[in-house]
Phi, psi and omega in degrees: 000137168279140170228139188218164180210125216247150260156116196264338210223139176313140157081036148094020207232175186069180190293141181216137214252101195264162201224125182242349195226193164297147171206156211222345172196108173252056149290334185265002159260347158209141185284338171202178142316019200262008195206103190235165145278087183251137164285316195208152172093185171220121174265174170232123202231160155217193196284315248223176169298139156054053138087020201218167183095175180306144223257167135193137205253117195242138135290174140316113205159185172229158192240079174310336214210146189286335177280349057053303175230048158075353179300119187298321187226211178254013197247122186215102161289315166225189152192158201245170177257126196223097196295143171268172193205187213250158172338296201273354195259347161275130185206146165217145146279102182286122191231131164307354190207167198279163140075051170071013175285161187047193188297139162269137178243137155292141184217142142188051163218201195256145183216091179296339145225113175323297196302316162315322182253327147242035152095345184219159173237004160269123159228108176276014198179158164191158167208136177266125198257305163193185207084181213200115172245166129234153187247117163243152205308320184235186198279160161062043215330093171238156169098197209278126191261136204243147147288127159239119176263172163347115159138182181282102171253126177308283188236149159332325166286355177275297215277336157130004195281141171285337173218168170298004230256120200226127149232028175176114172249166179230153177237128176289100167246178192307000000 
């Protein structure tokens, strides 16, 4: 079972909030941020309510200080559960264009710079056949990062994205 424990105060102090699931707005359990705790499991926490705002991929491990999982403030709203899967179970489709338009690509490996291996740093569309990836923002993955799961994203804004602009994906493993 997963556990992550939200810290309202730096080093694990303060009022604090335990979590197992998916939680889509913890404001009414905690008010900030300064610490998190994953016991089990791997998470996704973000800044803002219902999954939306700047992303962070948390393991098992501790987390003292907000800066520990890259985080600019103390503000953590919501977070997701993130299953881990097998090797062998990832595939995604890439499309150039909304709604599955223009050429497709196949991935089912990790592709540390998009322009290198396919020529664009545009994905306007995807549908995930399986695994759990993230699409990060620069190449060699940096910068700001999307959970993308299982299922169709239409245009870029379903993942949560501000542009279309992928400069690097990962497949989430064990």
């Amino acid at each position: 079972m997963e556990k992550i424990v939200f810290y309202e105060d730096k080093n694990f102090e303060g009022h604090q909030y335990e979590c197992s699931g998916d939680c889509g707005d913890m404001l009414c359990y905690v008010n900030r941020c300064n610490s998190i705790s994953v016991e089990s499991g791997c998470f996704m926490v973000y800044e803002q309510p219902h999954y939306k705002g700047q992303q962070y991929m948390l393991r098992k491990g501790q987390y003292p200080v907000y800066d520990c999982w890259l985080g600019k403030n103390d503000s953590v709203c919501s977070c997701r559960v993130i299953p881990m899967t097998q090797e062998s179970l990832h595939e995604m489709k890439l499309f150039e264009r909304i709604e599955y338009g223009g050429q497709m690509k196949d991935l089912v490996e990790d592709c540390p710079n998009m322009m290198a291996m396919f020529h664009t740093n545009n994905i306007f569309s995807c549908k995930v056949i399986g695994g759990n990836w993230l699409f990060y923002e620069h190449s060699n993955y940096r910068g700001r990062m999307y959970l993308i799961r299982p299922g169709e994203y239409t245009r870029f804004t379903e993942w949560g994205g501000k542009s279309a602009r992928v400069g690097s994906i990962k497949r989430i493993l064990d």
